[in-house]
Structure formats: C-alpha cells, structure tokens
C-alpha positions in Angstrom: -197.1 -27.5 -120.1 -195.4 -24.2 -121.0 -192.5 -22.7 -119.6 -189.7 -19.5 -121.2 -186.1 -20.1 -122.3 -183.6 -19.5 -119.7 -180.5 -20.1 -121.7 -179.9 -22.1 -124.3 -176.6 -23.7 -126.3 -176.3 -23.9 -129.5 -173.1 -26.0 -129.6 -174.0 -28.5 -127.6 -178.1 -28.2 -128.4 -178.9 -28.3 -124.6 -180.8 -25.6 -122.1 -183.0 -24.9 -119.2 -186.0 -23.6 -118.9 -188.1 -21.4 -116.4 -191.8 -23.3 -115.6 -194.4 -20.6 -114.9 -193.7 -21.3 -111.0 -190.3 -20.2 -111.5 -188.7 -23.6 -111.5 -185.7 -23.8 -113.4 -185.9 -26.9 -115.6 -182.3 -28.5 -117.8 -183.1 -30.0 -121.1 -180.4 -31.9 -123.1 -179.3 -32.5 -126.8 -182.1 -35.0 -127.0 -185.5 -33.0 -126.3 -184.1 -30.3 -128.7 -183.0 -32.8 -131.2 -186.9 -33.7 -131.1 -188.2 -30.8 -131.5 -187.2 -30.2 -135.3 -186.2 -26.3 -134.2 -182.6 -25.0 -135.2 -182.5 -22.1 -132.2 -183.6 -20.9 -128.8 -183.7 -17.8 -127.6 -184.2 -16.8 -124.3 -187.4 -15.2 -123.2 -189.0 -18.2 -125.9 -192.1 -19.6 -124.6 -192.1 -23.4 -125.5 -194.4 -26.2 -124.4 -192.2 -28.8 -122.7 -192.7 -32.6 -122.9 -191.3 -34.8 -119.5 -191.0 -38.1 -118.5 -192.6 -39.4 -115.6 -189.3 -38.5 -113.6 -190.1 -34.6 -114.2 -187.1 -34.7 -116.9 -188.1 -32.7 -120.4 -187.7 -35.0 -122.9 -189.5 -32.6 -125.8 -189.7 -29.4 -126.5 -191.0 -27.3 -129.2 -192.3 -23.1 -130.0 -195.3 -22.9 -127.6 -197.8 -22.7 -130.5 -196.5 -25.6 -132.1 -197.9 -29.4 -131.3 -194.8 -31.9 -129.0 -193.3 -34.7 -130.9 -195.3 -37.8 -130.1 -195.7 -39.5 -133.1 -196.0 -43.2 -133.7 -192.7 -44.7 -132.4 -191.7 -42.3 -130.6 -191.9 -42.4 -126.2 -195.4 -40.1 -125.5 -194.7 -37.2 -123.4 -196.5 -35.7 -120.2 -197.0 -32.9 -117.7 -194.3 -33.1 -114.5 -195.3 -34.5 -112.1 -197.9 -33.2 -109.8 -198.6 -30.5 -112.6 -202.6 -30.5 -114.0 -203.2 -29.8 -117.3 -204.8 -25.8 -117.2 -203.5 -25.3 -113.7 -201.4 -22.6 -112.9 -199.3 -22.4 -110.3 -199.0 -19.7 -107.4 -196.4 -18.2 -105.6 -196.4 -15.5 -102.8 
C-alpha cells in the first residue's frame, strides 16, 4: 500500500503518514530503521508495510521493494485494504 509523508522526525526516526483515504497513520523508530532510508520528507510517497493490527511496521521510497527478507516478520496491507483498490471519499 502507498500512502505521503505527513511529518517525520529525524531525531527520534519516527512519523506518520497520510493513506490515500486520508487516514493519518504513526510509524516508529522501528519501520524506519527497516527501511535502510536516512530521511523523510513530507509530501514523500512511500509504500507502507503493517501488521495484522493496521500498525506500519515497514516503510520504504514508493518505488522501492518493503523489507521482507528471510528472517525478517512479512508485511501486509491494513486491514480491510485490497491490494489495487483505492479508496473513496465524498
């Protein structure tokens, strides 16, 4: 899923996002520890990785693959959210 950068701390490595239904998503030190990027800057699109709670657990530059590798917890959509589905408001 892809959402745009809200805001984003650099000293503490932690953020929200804005999902494309206008949702306002947190993020912590550890999805942007995994995402092997150094900054954020608002406006950013980034695909976002969540749990199955709806929390974003990865995060990376929207053109760029998640983190998934072997070891490492697999990601998913939020739930409720289908892969190519866009959501509406009005």
């Amino acid at each position: 899923m892809q959402a745009t950068v809200r805001g984003f701390d650099p000293a503490t490595g932690s953020g929200s996002v804005f999902l494309d239904d206008g949702t306002v998503v947190g993020f912590g030190p550890a999805a942007f520890a995994r995402s092997g990027l150094r900054l954020l800057r608002p406006g950013q699109r980034v695909a976002i990785g969540c749990d199955p709670d709806g929390a974003v657990v990865a995060l990376t530059l929207a053109t760029f693959p998640l983190p998934g590798g072997a070891g490492q917890p697999p990601v998913s959509q939020p739930p409720g959210a289908s892969p190519g589905a866009h959501a509406r408001s009005g």
